[in-house]
Short mmCIF file of the C-alpha atoms (twelve columns), coordinates in Angstrom:
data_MODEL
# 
_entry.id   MODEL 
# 
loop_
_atom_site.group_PDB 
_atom_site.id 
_atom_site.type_symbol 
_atom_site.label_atom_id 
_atom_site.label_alt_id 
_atom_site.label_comp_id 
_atom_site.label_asym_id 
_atom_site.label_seq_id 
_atom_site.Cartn_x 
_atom_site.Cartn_y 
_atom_site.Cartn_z 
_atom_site.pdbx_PDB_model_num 
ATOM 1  C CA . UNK A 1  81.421  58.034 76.527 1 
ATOM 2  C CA . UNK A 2  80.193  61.168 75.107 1 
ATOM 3  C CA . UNK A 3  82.472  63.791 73.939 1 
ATOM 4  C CA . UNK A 4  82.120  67.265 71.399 1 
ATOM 5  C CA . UNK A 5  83.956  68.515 68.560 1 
ATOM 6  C CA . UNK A 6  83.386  71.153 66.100 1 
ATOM 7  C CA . UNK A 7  83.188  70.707 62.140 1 
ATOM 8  C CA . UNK A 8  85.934  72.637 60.233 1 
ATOM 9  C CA . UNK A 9  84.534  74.242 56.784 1 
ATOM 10 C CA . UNK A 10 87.179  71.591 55.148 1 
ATOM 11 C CA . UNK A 11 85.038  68.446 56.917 1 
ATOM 12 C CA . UNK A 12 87.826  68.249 59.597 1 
ATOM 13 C CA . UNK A 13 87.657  67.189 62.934 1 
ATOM 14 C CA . UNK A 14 89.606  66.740 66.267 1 
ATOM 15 C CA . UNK A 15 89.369  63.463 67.888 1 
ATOM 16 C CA . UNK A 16 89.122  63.814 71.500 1 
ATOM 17 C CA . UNK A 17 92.934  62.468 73.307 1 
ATOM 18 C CA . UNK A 18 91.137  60.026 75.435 1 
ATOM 19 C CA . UNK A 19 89.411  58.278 72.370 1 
ATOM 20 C CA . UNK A 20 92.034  58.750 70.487 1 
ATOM 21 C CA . UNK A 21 93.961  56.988 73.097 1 
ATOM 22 C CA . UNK A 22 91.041  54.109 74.016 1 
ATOM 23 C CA . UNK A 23 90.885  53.506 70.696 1 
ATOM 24 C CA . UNK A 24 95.143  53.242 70.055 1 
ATOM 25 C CA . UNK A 25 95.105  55.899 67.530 1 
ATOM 26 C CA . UNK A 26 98.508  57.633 66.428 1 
ATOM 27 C CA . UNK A 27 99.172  60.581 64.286 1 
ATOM 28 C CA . UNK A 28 98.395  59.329 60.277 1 
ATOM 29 C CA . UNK A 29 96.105  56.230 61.524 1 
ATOM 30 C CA . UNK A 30 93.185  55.847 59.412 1 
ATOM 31 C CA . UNK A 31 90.108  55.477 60.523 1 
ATOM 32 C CA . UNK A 32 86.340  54.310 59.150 1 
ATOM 33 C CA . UNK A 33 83.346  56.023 58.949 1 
ATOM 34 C CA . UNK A 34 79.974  53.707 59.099 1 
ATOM 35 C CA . UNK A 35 76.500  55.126 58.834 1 
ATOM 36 C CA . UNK A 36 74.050  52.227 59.696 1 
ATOM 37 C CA . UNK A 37 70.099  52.518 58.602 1 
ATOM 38 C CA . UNK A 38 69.047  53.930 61.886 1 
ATOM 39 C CA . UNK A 39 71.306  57.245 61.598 1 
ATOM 40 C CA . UNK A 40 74.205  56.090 63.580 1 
ATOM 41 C CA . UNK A 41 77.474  56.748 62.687 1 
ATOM 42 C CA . UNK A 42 80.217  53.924 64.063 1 
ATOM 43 C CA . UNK A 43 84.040  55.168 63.689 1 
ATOM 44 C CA . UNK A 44 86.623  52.352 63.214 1 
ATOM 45 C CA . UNK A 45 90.235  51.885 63.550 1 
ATOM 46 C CA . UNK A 46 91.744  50.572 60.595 1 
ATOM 47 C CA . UNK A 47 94.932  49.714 62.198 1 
ATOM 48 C CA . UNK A 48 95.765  46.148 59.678 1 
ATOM 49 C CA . UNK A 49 97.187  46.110 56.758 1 
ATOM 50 C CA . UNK A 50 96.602  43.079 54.424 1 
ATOM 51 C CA . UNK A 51 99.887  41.795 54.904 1 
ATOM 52 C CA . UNK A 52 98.831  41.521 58.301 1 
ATOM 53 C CA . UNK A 53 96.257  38.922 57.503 1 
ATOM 54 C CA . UNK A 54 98.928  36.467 56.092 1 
ATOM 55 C CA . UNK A 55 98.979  33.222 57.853 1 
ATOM 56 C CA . UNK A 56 95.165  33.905 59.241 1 
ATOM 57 C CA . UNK A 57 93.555  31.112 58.539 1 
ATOM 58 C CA . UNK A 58 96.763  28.600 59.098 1 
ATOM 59 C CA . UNK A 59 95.453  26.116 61.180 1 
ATOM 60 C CA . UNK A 60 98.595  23.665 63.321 1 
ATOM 61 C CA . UNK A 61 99.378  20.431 61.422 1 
ATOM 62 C CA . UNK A 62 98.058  21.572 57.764 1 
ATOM 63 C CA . UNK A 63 100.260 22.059 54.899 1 
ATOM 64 C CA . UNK A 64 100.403 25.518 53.278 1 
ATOM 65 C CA . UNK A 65 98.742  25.511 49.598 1 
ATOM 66 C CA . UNK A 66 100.762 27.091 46.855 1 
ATOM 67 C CA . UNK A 67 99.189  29.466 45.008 1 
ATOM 68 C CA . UNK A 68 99.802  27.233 42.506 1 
ATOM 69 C CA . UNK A 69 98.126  24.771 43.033 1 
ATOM 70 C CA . UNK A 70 94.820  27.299 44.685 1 
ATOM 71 C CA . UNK A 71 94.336  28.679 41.088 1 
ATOM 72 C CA . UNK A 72 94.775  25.095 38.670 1 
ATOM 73 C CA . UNK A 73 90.824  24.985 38.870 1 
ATOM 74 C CA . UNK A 74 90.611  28.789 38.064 1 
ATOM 75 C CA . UNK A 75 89.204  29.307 34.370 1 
ATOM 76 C CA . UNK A 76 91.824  31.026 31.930 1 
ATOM 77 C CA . UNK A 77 90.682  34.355 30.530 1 
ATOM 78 C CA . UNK A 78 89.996  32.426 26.849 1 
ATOM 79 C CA . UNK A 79 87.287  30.068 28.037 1 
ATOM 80 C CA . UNK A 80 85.093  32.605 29.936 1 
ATOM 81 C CA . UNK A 81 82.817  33.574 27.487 1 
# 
């Protein structure tokens, strides 16, 4: 899909309604702007927050890991030299 916009002099642009709506964008959505080696420019919801990541990596039958216990092996501020 190919679509045009035009530039505003403050960097602003319109996204098209039917990206905007492929893509599930709604009014103060942010969105990413990649430019890869070869010139292209990839645009990216970024519809998660991180407190949508919680419980990722949970997998059925494991015990959650207090954060207690996840930073006991951490070095304390004193012994990093």
């Amino acid at each position: 899909m190919t679509d045009a916009t035009t530039l505003t002099s403050k960097g602003q642009v319109t996204v098209p309604r039917e990206i905007r709506q492929r893509m599930g964008l709604k009014p103060g959505d942010k969105i990413t702007f990649s430019l890869l080696s070869d010139g292209t420019l990839v645009v990216r919801p970024k519809l998660r927050h991180v407190t949508d990541l919680a419980g990722l990596l949970h997998k059925p039958g494991r015990a959650p890991v207090p954060l207690k216990e996840m930073t006991a092996d951490l070095p304390t501020d004193d012994s990093v030299s």
